[in-house]
DOSEGU-721767 format. One record per residue (C-alpha): residue number from 1; x, y, z. Coordinates in steps of 0.02 Angstrom, whole numbers, plus 50000, padded with zeros to 5 digits. Layout:
N
BAVEX resi     u     v     w
BAVEX  NUM     X     Y     Z
...
//
This chain:
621
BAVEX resi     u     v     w
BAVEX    1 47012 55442 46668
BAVEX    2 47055 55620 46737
BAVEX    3 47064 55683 46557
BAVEX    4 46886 55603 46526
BAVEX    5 46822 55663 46686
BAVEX    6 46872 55855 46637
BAVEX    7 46809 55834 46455
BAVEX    8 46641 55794 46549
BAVEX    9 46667 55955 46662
BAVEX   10 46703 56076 46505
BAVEX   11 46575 56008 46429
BAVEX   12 46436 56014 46543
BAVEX   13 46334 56171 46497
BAVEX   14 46313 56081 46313
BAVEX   15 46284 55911 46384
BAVEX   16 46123 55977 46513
BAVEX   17 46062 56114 46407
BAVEX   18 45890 56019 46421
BAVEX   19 45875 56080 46617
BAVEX   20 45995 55942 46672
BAVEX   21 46113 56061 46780
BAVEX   22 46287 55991 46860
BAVEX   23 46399 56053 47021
BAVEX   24 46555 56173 46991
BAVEX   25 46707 56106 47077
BAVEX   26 46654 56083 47268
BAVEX   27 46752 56068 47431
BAVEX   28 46728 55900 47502
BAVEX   29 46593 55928 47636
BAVEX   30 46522 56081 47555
BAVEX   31 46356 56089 47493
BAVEX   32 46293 56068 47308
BAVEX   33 46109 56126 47250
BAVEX   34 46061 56050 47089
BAVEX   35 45912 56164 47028
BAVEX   36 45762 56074 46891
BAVEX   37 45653 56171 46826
BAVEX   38 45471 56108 46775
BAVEX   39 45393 56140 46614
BAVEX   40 45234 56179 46578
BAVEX   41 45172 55984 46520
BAVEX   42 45287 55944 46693
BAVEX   43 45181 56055 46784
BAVEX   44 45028 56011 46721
BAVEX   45 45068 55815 46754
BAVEX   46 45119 55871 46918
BAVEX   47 45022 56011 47004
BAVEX   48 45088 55953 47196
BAVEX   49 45252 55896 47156
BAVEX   50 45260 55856 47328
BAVEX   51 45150 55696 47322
BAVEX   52 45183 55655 47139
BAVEX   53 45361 55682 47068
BAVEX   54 45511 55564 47088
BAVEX   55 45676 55631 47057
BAVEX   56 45820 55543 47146
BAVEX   57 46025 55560 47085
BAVEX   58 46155 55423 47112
BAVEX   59 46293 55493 47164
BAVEX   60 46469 55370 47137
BAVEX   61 46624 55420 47229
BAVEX   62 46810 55418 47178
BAVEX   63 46815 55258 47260
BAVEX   64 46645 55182 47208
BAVEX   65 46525 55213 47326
BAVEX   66 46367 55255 47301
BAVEX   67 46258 55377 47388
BAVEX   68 46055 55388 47324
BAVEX   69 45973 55564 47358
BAVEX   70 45807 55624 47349
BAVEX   71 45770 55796 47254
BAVEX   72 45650 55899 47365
BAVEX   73 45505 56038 47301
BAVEX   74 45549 56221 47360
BAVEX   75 45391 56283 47286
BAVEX   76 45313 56332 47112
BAVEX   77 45425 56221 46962
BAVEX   78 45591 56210 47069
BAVEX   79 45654 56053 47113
BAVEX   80 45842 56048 47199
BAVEX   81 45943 55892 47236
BAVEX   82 46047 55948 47366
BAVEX   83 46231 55840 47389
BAVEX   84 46383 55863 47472
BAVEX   85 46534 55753 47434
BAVEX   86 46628 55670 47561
BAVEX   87 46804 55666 47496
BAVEX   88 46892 55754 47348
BAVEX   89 46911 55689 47170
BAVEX   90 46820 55653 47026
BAVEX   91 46630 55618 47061
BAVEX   92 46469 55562 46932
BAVEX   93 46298 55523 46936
BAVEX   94 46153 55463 46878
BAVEX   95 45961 55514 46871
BAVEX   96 45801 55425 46895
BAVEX   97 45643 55501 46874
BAVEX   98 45461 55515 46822
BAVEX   99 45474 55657 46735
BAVEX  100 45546 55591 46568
BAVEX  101 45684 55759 46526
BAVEX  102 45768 55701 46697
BAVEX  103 45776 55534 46688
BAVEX  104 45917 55432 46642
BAVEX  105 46026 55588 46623
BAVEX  106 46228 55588 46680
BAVEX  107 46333 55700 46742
BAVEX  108 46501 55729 46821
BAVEX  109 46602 55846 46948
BAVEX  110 46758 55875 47016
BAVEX  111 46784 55894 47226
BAVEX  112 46911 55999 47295
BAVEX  113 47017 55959 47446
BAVEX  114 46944 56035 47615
BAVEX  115 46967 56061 47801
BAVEX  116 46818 56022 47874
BAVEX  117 46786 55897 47961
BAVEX  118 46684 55769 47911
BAVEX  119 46538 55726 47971
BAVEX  120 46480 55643 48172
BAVEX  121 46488 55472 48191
BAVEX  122 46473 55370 48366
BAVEX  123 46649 55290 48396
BAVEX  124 46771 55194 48536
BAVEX  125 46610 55119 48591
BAVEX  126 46559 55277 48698
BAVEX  127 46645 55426 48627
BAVEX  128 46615 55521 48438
BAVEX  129 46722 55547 48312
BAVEX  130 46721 55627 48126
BAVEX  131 46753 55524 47983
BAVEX  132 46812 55584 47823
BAVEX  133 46722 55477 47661
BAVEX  134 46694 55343 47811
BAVEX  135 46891 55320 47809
BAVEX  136 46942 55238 47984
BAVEX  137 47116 55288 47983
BAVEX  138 47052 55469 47932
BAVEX  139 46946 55502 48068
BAVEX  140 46972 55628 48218
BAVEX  141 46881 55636 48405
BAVEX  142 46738 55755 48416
BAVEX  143 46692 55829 48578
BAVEX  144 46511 55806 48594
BAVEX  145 46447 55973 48715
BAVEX  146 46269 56023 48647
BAVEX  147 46164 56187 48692
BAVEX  148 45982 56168 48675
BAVEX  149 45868 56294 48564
BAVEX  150 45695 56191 48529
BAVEX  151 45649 56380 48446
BAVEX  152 45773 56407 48341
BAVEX  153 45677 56382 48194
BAVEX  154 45554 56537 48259
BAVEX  155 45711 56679 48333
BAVEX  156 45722 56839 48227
BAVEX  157 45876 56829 48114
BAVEX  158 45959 56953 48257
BAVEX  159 45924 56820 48379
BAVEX  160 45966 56689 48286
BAVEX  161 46127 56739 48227
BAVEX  162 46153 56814 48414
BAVEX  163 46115 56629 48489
BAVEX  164 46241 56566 48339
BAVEX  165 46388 56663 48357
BAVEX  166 46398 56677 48532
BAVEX  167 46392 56482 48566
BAVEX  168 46516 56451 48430
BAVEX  169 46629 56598 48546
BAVEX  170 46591 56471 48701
BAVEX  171 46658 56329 48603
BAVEX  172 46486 56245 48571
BAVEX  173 46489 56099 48446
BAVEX  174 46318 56050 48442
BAVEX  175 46155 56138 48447
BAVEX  176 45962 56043 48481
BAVEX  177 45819 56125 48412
BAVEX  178 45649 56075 48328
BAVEX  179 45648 56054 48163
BAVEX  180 45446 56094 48130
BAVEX  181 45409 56157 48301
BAVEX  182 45260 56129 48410
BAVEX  183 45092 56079 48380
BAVEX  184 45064 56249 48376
BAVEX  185 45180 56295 48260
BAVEX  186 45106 56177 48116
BAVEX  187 45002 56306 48015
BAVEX  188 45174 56387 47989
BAVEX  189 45257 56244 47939
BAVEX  190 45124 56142 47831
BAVEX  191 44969 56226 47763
BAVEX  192 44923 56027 47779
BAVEX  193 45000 55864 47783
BAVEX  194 45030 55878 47592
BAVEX  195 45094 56061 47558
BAVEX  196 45259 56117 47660
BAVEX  197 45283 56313 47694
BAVEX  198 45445 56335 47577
BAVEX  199 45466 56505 47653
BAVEX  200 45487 56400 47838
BAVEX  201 45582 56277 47766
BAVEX  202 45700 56409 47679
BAVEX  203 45737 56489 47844
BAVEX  204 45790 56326 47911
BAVEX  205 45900 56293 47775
BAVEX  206 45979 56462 47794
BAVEX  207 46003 56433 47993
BAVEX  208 46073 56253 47983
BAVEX  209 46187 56308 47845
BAVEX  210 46238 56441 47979
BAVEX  211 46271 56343 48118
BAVEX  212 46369 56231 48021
BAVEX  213 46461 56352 47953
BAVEX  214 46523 56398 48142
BAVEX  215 46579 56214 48142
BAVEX  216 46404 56167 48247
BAVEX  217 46319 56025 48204
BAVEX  218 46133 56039 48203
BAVEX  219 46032 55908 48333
BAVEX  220 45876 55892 48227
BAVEX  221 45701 55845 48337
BAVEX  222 45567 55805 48207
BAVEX  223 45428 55834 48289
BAVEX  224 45376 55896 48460
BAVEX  225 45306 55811 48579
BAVEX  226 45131 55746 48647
BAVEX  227 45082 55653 48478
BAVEX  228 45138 55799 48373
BAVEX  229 45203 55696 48232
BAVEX  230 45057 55603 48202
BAVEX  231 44908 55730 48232
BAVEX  232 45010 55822 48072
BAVEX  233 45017 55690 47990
BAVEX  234 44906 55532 48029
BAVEX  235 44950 55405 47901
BAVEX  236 45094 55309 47858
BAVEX  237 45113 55384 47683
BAVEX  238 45117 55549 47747
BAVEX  239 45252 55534 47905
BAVEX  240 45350 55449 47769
BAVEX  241 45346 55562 47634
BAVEX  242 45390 55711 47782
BAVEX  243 45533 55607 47831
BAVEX  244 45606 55583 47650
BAVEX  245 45584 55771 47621
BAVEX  246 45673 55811 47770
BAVEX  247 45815 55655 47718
BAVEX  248 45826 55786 47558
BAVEX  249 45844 55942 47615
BAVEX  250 45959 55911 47785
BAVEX  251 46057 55757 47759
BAVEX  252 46208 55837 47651
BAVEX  253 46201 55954 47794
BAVEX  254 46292 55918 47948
BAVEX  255 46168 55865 48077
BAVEX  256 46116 55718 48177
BAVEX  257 45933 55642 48222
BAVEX  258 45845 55663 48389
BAVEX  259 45678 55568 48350
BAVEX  260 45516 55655 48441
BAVEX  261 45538 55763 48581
BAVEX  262 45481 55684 48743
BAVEX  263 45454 55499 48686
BAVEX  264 45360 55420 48805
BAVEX  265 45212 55578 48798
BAVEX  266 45161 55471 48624
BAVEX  267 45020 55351 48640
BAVEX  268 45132 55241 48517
BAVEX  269 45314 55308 48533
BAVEX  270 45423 55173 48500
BAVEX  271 45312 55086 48338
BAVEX  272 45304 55267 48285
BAVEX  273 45507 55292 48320
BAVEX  274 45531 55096 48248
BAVEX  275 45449 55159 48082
BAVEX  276 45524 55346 48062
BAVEX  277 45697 55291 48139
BAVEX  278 45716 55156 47998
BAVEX  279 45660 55281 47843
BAVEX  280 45804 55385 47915
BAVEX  281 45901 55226 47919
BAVEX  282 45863 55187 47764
BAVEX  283 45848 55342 47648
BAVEX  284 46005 55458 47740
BAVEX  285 46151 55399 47648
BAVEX  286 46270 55486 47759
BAVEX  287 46217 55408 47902
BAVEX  288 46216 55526 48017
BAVEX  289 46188 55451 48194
BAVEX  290 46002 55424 48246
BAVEX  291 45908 55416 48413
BAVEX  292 45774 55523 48498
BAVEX  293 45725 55647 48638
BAVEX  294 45676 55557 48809
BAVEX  295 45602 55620 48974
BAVEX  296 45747 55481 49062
BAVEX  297 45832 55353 48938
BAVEX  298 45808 55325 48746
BAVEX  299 45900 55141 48794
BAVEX  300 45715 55065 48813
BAVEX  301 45722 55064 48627
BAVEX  302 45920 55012 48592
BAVEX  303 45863 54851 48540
BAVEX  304 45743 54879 48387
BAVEX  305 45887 54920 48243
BAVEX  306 45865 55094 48191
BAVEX  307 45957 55192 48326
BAVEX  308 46136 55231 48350
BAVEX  309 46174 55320 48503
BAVEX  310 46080 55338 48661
BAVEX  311 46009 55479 48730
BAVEX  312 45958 55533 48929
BAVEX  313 45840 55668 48997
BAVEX  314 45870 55665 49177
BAVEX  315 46004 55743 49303
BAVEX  316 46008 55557 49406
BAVEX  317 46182 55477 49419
BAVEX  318 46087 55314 49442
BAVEX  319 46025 55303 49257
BAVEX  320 46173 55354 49168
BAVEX  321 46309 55251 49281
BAVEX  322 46219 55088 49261
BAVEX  323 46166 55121 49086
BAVEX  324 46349 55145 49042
BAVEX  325 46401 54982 49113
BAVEX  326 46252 54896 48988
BAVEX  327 46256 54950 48833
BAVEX  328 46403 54974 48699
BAVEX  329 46348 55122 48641
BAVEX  330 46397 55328 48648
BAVEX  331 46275 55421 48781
BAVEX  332 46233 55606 48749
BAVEX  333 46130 55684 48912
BAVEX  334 46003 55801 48829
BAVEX  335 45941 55877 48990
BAVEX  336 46016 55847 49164
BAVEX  337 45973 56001 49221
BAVEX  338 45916 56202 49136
BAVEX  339 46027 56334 49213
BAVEX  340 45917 56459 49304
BAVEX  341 46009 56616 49289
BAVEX  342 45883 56750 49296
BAVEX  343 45743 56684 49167
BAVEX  344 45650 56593 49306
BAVEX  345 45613 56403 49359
BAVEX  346 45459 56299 49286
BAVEX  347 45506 56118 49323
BAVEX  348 45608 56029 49454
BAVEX  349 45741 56037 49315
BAVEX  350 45783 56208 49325
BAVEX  351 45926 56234 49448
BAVEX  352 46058 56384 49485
BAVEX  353 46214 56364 49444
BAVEX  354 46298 56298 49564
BAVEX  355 46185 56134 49557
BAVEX  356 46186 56147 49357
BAVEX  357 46383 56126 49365
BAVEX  358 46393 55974 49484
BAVEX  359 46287 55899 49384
BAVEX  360 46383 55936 49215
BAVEX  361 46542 55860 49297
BAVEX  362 46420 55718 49380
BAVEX  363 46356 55679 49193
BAVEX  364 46534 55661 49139
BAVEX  365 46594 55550 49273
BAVEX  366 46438 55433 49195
BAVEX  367 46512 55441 49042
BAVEX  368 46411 55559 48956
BAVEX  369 46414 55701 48840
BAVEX  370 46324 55843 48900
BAVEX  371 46189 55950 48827
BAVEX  372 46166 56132 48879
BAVEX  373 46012 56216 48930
BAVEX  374 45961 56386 49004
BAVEX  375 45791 56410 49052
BAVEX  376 45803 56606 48962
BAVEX  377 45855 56505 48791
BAVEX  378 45807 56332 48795
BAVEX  379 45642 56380 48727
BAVEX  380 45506 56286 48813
BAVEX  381 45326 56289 48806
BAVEX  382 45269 56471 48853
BAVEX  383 45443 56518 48872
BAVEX  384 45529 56679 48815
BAVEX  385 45687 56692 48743
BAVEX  386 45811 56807 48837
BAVEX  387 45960 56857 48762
BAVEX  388 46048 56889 48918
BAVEX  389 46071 56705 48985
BAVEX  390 46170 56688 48828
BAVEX  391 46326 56716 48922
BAVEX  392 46249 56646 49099
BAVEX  393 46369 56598 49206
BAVEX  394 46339 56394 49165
BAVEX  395 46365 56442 49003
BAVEX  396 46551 56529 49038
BAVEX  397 46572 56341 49130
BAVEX  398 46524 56256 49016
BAVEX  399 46661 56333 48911
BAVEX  400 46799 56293 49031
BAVEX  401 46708 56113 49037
BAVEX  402 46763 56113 48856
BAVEX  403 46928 56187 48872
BAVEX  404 46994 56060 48991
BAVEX  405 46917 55915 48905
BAVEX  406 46989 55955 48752
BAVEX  407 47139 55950 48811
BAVEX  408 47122 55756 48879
BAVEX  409 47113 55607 48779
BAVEX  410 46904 55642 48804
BAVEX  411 46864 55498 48670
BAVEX  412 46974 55356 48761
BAVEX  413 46909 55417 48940
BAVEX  414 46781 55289 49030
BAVEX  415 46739 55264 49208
BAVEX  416 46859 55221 49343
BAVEX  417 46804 55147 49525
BAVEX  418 46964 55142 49601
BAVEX  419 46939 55303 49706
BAVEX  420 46865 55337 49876
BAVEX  421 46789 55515 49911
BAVEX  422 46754 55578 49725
BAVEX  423 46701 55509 49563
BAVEX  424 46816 55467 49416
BAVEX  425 46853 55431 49227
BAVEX  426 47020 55383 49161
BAVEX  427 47127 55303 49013
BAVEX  428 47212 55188 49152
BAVEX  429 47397 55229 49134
BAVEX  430 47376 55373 49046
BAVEX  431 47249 55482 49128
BAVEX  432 47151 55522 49292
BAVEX  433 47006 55650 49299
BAVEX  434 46943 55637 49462
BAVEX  435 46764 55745 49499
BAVEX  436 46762 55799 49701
BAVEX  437 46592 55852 49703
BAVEX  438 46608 55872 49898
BAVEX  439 46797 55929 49956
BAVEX  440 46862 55812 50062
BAVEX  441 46992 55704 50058
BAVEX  442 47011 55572 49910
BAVEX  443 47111 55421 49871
BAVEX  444 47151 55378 49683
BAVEX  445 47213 55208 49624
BAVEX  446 47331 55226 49473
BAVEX  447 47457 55121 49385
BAVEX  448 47636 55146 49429
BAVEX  449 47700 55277 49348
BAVEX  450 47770 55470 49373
BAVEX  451 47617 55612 49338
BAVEX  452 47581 55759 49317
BAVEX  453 47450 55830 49439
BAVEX  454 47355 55974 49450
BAVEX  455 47179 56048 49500
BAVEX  456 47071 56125 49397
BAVEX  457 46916 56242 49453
BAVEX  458 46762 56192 49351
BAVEX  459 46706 56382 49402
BAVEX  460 46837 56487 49355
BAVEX  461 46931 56395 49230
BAVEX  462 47107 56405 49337
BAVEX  463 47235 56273 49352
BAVEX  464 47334 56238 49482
BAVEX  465 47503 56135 49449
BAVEX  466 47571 56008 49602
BAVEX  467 47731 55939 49594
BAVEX  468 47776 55800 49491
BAVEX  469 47717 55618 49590
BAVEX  470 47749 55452 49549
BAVEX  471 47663 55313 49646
BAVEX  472 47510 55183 49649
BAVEX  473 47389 55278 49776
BAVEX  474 47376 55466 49755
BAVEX  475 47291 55550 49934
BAVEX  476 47271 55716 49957
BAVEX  477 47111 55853 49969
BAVEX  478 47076 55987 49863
BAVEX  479 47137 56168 49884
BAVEX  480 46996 56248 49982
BAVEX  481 46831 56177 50024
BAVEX  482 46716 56332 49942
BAVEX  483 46636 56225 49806
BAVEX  484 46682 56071 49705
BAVEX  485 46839 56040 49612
BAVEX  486 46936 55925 49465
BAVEX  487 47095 55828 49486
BAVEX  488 47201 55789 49364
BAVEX  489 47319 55652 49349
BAVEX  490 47416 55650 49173
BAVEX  491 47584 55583 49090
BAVEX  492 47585 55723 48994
BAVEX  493 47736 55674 48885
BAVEX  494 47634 55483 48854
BAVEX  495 47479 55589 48786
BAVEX  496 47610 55689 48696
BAVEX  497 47688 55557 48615
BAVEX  498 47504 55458 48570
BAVEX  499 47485 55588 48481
BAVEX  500 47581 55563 48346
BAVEX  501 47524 55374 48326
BAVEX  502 47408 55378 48174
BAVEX  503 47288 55225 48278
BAVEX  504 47127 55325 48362
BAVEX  505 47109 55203 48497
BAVEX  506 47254 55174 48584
BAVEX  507 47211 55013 48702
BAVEX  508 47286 54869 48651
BAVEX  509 47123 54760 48662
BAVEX  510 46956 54841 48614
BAVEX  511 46841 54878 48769
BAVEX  512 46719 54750 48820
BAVEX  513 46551 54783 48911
BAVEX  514 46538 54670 49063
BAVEX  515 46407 54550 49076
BAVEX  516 46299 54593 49213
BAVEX  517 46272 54449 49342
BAVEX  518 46134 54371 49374
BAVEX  519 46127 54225 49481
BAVEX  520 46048 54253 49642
BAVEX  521 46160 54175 49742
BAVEX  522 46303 54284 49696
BAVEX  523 46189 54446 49710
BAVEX  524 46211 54533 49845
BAVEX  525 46037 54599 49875
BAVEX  526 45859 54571 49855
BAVEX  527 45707 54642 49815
BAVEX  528 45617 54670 49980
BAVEX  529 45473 54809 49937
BAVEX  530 45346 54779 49808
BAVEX  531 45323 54648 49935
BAVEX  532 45132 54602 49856
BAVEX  533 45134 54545 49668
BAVEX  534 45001 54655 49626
BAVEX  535 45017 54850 49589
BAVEX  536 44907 54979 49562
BAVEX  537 44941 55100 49422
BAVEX  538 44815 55233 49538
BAVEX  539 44925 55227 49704
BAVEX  540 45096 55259 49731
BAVEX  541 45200 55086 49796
BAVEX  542 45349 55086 49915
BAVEX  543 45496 55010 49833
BAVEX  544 45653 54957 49919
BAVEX  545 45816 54854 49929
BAVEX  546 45845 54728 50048
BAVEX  547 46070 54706 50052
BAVEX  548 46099 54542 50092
BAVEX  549 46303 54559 50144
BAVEX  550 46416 54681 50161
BAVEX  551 46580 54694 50065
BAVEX  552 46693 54816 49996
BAVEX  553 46602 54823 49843
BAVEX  554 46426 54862 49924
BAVEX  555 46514 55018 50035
BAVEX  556 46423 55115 49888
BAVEX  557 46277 55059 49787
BAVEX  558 46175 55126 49655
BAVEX  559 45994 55058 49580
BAVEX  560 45889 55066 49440
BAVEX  561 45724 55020 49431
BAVEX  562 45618 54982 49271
BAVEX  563 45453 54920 49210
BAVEX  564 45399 54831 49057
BAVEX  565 45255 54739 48989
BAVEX  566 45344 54618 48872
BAVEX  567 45163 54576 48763
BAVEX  568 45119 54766 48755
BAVEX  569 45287 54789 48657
BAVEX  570 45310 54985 48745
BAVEX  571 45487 54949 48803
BAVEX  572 45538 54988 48979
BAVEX  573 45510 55142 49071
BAVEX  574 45621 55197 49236
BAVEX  575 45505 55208 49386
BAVEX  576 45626 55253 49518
BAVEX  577 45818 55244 49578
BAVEX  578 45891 55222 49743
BAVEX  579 45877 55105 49866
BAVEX  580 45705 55134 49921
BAVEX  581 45545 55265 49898
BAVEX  582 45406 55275 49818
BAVEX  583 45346 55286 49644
BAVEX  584 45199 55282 49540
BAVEX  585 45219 55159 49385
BAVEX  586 45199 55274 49207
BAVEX  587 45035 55263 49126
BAVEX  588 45154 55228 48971
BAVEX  589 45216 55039 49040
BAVEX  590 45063 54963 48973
BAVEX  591 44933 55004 48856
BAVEX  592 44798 54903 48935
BAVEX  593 44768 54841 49099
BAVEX  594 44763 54697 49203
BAVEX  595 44944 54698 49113
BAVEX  596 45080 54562 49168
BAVEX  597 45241 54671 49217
BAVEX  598 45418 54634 49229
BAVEX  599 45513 54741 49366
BAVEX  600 45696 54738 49346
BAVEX  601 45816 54802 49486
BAVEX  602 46007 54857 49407
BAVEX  603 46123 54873 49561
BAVEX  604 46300 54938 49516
BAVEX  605 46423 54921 49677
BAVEX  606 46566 55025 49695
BAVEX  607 46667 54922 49589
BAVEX  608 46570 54963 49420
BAVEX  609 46510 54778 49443
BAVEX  610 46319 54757 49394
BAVEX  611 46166 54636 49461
BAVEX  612 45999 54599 49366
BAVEX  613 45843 54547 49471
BAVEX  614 45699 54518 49407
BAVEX  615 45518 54503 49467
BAVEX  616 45360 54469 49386
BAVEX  617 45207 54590 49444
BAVEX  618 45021 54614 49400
BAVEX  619 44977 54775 49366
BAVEX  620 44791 54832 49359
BAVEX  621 44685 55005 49352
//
């Protein structure tokens, strides 16, 4: 077969010398461009290849599977397949087309051995890993920490490569930008909904290549938000033929899928994310993981197949804690907060530093991978990129965020209640990071063993070694009481040794989410404000929490509130947190009013155990 496959190979330039072209020998996970060229009956069949020609190869791997890509137009007769193989060895395929010289034409190609890694995929039930040819005992953990760029697309090369190379430096392995832009970025983009701008497109292709080529994957928005998407393109045909051009040109790329910036700002966003979230289902055949940008939580929309991973766009511990207790799935936090370091606030967002950091350590005690943003570099609406918040002091923290992390067993990590005066994550026997947002002293429930301890200062990167302790409780206070501050609880010579175990996870039963309870007599609260069963969409309503007994698990409680319309088929939005305020339900709950509304109250006591109320409301104008 080997001798067959390289008599193919040498024979190649003979075999397509109709315009049927073939890859050289490619390292697995590098890219391959196959290039058509139109004739002159092709292009006269075809004047907007984009709407008319089909040209798709089946790719077949050393170990038989198959992998269907689209070709893509780049403008006047070119027409490029673009394929990356996912492990090494000895690959073929076939073509199907409507253009008759293409169709049904083979060819073959050898892939090389490699060491990148392969591509993202959501593992351990929370964490990420990379997978090589979707090999379980060859993947490795990824450490998810994401910068945000929406612009990236729209820098000057100088910038671009500036924003590149100096987040790879600050160990960056993701970066979020959108792929098209703004509404008013479309006349660059599309000249209309049937004719892309190749020379846009080309400049993406460059970038992403880029990034990737810095080992940072690119987090790929579609479309920005307030009903971007479909004023571009209205109709069905058109989103879809967008999203299978995009499928072609990015998905042998390293990236993953964000949906539509800002989610809820759609008058339809989750039918319009239910129809482009399953083309991406359907046409990527890497599968690169898939869920979209949110204002507060992308879970609304966990339950309608397409999506992978969910996302949050909010700085409150209440959503992410309680989320993490519901739903078996990895969490990414795309915005808890935008470092203000000199560019200047717009939103209640935009924090200094010191607030930005708590709540990086806050989003990891949730369970979540964090997402960078800086409001000099983020790129908002009417918001001017500054060079110099590249290496902003969050941004120097976030590095040592990633340096300590990556030196934990980060994709086994989940969150741990047995502590009093800080906030925790662990690998119970194993590991203890413990987040002491206010210095004071804490109290940390372990298992038996002897540790390692140390603090570490999220600010300046510095660790400080204790003595060796073995025990069950660990007490003690942090070094000084300046700012916040990590302790770490390790047997360093257990990680050491797990190391060399080829398993990935190294619990002996998989994790299980908790069912939440539900049964009022066992809740410990009750729903005491909307007291009326009718709410006004035009005035604000007191909500609040009546606690019914006290116990050791109720010492600390946290809430979610949310708000759906079940016949109205809009998913649930969060309208507040906490034990009691006031909030004014989103316009995007319902559609139309009168409206019958479900109000759901998550409390999670300070056990990590959860409680589900419901209540049925009437909502009107």
């Amino acid at each position: 077969m080997r001798l067959l496959a390289a008599l193919a190979l040498a024979l190649a330039p003979t075999m397509f010398a109709e315009g049927v072209p073939t890859c050289p020998a490619t390292p697995a996970y590098s890219l391959c461009d196959l290039v058509f060229e139109m004739n002159d009956q092709d292009a006269a069949a075809h004047p907007n290849p984009y709407l008319t020609v089909k040209l798709h190869a089946e790719f077949r791997s050393p170990r038989h599977r198959t992998f269907l890509m689209p070709a893509f137009w780049t403008g006047g007769r070119k027409l490029v397949i673009r394929f990356a193989p996912d492990e090494p060895g000895d690959w073929a395929f076939r073509l199907t087309s409507n253009i008759d010289r293409f169709n049904d034409k083979e060819g073959a190609f050898q892939s090389t051995p490699s060491e990148v890694p392969g591509y993202v995929r959501p593992a351990n039930l929370h964490h990420w890993a990379t997978l090589r040819g979707e090999n379980v005992n060859m993947r490795k953990q990824h450490l998810w920490m994401g910068d945000t760029c929406l612009r990236f697309a729209f820098l000057t090369d100088a910038e671009f490569r500036q924003v590149a190379d100096t987040r790879a430096a600050q160990h960056f392995t993701h970066l979020r930008g959108l792929l098209i832009g703004g509404a008013a970025d479309s006349p660059a983009v599309y000249a209309d909904a049937d004719h892309p701008a190749f020379d846009y497109f080309q400049r993406v292709d460059d970038r992403i290549r880029y990034l990737n080529s810095k080992g940072i994957v690119a987090d790929l928005i579609v479309a920005g938000k307030q009903n971007h998407l479909t004023r571009l393109f209205p109709n069905w045909d058109q989103r879809q033929r967008y999203i299978r051009y995009i499928v072609a040109r990015y998905s042998a790329m390293n990236v993953t899928w964000q949906g539509i910036e800002e989610f809820e700002s759609y008058d339809n966003g989750r039918e319009l994310l239910k129809e482009i979230g399953t083309l991406l289902k359907q046409n990527d055949p890497y599968l690169h993981p898939r869920s979209t940008d949110t204002r507060a939580t992308s879970a609304a929309l966990a339950g309608d197949g397409w999506m992978n991973f969910i996302t949050h766009g909010s700085g409150d511990d209440q959503i992410g804690a309680i989320e993490h207790q519901l739903y078996p799935a990895a969490f990414v936090n795309l915005q808890f907060a935008r470092e203000n370091s000199g560019a200047g606030a717009r939103t209640p967002a935009d924090v200094g530093t010191d607030e930005f950091r708590r709540r990086l350590w806050n989003s990891t005690m949730n369970g979540q991978y964090p997402t960078y943003s800086n409001t000099g570099t983020a790129g908002g609406a009417g918001e001017r990129f500054d060079a110099r918040q590249l290496t902003s002091a969050g941004a120097q923290q976030m590095a040592h965020w990633f340096e300590f992390m990556d030196d934990t067993r980060h994709w086994e990590l989940e969150p741990w209640f047995d502590v009093d005066g800080a906030r925790a994550i662990a690998l119970e026997g194993v590991e203890y990071i413990v987040y002491v947002d206010k210095p004071g002293p804490i109290e940390v429930g372990v298992e038996k063993h002897g540790y390692d301890v140390s603090w570490f200062n999220p600010i300046s990167g510095e660790t400080i070694p204790l003595k060796k302790w073995k025990g069950e409780r660990w007490t003690g206070q942090p070094p000084d009481s300046a700012h916040d501050w990590v302790l770490h609880i390790e047997r360093e010579g257990r990680k050491e040794s797990m190391l060399n175990s080829y398993k990935f996870d190294s619990r002996e039963y998989p994790l299980e989410m908790q069912t939440p309870e539900t049964a009022p007599l066992k809740t410990p609260f009750d729903i005491a404000e909307p007291a009326d069963l009718t709410v006004s969409v035009s005035k604000p309503a007191a909500f609040a929490v009546k606690l019914k007994r006290e116990t050791r698990g109720t010492r600390s409680m946290m809430y979610l509130w949310t708000a759906e319309a079940p016949s109205q088929g809009r998913g649930f939005r969060v309208v507040g947190t906490g034990p009691k305020g006031t909030w004014s339900i989103p316009a995007g709950v319902a559609g139309e009013l009168p409206a019958v509304v479900s109000l759901r109250l998550a409390g999670m006591n300070a056990l990590g155990k959860v409680y589900l109320i419901d209540k049925v409301l009437k909502l009107v104008p």
